[in-house]
C-alpha positions as CSV (number, residue, x, y, z in Angstrom):
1,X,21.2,-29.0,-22.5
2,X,23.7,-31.9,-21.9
3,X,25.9,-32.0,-18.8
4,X,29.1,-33.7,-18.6
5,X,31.4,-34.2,-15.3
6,X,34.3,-35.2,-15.4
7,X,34.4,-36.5,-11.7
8,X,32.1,-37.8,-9.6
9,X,32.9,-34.8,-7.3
10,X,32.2,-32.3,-10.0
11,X,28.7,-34.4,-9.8
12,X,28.4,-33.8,-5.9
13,X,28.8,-30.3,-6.3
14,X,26.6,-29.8,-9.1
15,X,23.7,-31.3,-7.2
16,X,24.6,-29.3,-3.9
17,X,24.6,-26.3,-5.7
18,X,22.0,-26.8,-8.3
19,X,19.4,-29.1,-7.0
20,X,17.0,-27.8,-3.8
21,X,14.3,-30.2,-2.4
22,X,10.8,-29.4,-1.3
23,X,11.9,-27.8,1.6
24,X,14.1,-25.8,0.5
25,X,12.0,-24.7,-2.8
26,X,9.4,-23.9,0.0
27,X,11.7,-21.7,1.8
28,X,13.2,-19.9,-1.2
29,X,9.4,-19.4,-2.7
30,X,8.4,-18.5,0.8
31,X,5.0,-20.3,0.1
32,X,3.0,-23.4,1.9
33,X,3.2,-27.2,0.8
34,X,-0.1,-26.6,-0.6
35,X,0.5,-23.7,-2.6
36,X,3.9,-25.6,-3.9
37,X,1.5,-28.5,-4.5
38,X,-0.5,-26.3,-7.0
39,X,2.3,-24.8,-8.6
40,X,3.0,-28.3,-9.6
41,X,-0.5,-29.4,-10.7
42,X,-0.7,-26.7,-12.7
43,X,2.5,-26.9,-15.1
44,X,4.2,-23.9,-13.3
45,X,6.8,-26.2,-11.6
46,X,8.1,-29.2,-12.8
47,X,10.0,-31.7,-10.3
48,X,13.0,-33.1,-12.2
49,X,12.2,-36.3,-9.0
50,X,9.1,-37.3,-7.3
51,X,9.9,-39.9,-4.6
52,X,7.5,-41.3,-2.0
53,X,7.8,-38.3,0.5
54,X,9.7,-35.6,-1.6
55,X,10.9,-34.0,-4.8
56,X,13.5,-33.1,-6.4
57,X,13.7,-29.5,-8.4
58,X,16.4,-27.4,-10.6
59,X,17.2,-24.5,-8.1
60,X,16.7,-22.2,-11.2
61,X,13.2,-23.5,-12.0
62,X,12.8,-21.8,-8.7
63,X,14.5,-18.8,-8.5
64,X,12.7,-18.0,-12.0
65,X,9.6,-18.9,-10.5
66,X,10.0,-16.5,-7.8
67,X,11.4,-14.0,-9.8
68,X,7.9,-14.6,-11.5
69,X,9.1,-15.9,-14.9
């Protein structure tokens, strides 16, 4: 999959809309850090960014997770 923007406010809006956090991948998943943690550990989630206190994930990674795909 290959994305091209055209603007760098196409780009701002793309990651608004389509990147989430931890926080907000907790809240959507309605789960712990720790569970989130395992998710991870275990191939179910991948972080597209890990950074010192955070990561970064596709917000349809996880609404399919929830979803249970």
């Amino acid at each position: 999959m290959q994305l091209i923007f055209n603007s760098r406010e196409e780009l701002e809006r793309f990651i608004q809309n389509e990147i989430v956090d931890t926080s907000e991948a907790l809240e959507i998943l309605g789960c712990s850090r720790q569970n989130l943690n395992d998710l991870i550990k275990r191939g179910k989630i991948k972080p597209i960014k890990e950074m010192k206190r955070d990561r970064l994930f596709f917000k349809s990674d996880i609404l399919a997770r929830k979803e249970g795909r």
